[in-house]
C-alpha positions in Angstrom: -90.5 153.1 -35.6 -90.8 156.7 -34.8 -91.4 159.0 -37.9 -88.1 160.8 -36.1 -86.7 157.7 -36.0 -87.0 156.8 -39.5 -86.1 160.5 -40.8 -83.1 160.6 -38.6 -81.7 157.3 -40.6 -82.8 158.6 -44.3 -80.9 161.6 -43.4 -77.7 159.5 -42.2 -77.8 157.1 -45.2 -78.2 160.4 -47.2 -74.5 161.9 -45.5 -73.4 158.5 -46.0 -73.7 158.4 -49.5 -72.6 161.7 -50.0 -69.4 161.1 -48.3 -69.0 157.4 -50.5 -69.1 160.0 -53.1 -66.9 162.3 -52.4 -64.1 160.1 -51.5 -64.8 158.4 -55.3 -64.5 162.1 -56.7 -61.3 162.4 -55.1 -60.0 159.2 -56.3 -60.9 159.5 -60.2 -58.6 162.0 -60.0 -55.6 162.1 -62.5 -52.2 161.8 -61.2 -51.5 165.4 -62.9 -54.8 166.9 -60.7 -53.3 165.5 -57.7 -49.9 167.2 -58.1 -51.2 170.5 -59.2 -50.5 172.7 -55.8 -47.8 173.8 -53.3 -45.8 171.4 -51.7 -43.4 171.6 -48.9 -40.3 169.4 -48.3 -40.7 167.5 -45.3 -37.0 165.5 -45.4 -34.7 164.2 -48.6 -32.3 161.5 -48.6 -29.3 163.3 -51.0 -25.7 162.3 -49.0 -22.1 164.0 -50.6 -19.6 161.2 -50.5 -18.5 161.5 -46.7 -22.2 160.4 -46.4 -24.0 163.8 -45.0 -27.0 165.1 -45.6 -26.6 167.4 -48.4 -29.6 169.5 -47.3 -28.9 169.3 -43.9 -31.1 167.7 -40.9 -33.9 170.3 -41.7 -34.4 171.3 -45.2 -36.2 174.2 -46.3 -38.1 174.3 -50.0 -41.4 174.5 -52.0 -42.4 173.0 -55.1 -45.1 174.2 -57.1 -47.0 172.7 -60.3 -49.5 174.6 -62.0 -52.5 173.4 -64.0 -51.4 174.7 -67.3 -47.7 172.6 -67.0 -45.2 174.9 -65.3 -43.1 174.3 -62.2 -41.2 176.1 -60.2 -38.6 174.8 -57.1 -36.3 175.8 -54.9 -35.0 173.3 -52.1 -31.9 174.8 -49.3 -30.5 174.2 -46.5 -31.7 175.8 -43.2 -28.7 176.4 -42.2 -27.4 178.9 -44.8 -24.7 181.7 -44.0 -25.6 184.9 -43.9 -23.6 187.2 -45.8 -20.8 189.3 -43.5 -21.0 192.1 -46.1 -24.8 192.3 -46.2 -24.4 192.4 -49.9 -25.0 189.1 -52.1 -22.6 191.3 -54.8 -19.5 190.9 -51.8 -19.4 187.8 -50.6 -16.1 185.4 -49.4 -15.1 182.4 -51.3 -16.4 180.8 -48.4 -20.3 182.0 -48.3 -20.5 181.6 -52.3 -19.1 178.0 -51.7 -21.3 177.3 -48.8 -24.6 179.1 -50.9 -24.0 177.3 -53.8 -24.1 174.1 -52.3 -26.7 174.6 -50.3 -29.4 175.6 -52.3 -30.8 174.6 -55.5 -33.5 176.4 -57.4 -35.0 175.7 -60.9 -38.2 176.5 -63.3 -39.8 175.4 -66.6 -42.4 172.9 -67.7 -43.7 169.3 -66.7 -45.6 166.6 -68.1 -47.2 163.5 -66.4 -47.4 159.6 -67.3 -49.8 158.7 -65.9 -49.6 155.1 -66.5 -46.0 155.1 -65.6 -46.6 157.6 -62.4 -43.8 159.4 -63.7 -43.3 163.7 -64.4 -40.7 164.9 -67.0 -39.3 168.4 -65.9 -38.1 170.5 -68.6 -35.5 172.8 -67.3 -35.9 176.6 -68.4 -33.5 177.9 -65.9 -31.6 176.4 -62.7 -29.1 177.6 -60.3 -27.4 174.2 -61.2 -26.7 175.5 -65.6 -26.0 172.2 -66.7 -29.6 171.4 -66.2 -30.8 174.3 -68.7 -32.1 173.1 -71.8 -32.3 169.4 -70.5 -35.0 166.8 -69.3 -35.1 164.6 -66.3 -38.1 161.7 -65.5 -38.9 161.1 -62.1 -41.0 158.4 -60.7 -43.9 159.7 -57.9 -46.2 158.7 -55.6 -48.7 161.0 -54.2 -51.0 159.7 -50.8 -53.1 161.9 -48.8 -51.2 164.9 -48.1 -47.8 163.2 -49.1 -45.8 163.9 -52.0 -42.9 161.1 -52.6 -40.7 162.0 -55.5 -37.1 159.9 -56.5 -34.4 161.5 -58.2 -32.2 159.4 -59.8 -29.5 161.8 -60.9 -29.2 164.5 -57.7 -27.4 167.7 -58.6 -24.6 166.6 -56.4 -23.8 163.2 -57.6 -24.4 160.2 -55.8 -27.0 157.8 -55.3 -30.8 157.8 -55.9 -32.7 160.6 -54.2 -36.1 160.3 -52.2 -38.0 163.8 -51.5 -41.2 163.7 -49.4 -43.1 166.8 -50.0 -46.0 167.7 -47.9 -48.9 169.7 -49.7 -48.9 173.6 -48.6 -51.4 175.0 -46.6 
């Protein structure tokens, strides 16, 4: 063989170990790295009882958990009314009703199981009250770029909710 030859494979089985490397990095992980970020909502499954979406075909929201245990989320419909007034302050029964249950926004704290695959939010604040003060424990799966979180208790009632999340860019 060529001394090209032979260079030309080191250097291969070099790239080759680095990238066997890399791709262990990524996996050791912990399941609270791997959700620290920006995600986007991609679809979620929440139906009111006549059995529509409750976000709507083409839901809009982020989710974002930082490294130090805080989160913050807001999740809406696309489709939201625009005030007639051009003032949140004047609004109809009608918008306000429509607004209210189509959008959803919350803050506070979170902690991961890792064992489990589970977060615990702790509510600061919500746009839904009764959540203030409280905890919830959702189940999650995170792979690749793909965020899959259940709800079991949506803000609207109902059955168990799935939310795929895709990471922000």
């Amino acid at each position: 063989m060529q001394r090209r030859e032979v260079l030309g494979l080191y250097m291969a089985a070099q790239f080759a170990s680095f990238l066997i490397a890399e791709n262990s990095f990524a996996q050791e992980k912990s399941l609270k790295e791997q959700l620290v970020g920006a995600w986007t909502i991609v679809s979620v499954s929440s139906k009111l009882p006549d059995g529509t979406l409750v976000w709507g075909d083409n839901p809009i929201g982020l989710i974002i958990f930082t490294s130090d245990g805080h989160y913050s989320t807001q999740l809406m419909r696309s489709d939201l009314p625009k005030y007639a007034s051009n003032n949140r302050a004047k609004g109809t029964p009608e918008e306000y009703k429509a607004i209210a249950m189509g959008s959803v926004a919350n803050f506070g704290t979170y902690s991961v199981d890792e064992a489990n695959k589970t977060f615990t939010i702790s509510y600061d604040g919500s746009t839904f009250a009764n959540r203030k003060g409280t905890k919830e424990t959702r189940p999650f799966v995170i792979e690749g770029e793909e965020l899959r979180i259940t709800n079991p208790a949506p803000s609207t009632g109902g059955e168990t909710s799935q939310l795929i999340y895709r990471r922000a860019k």
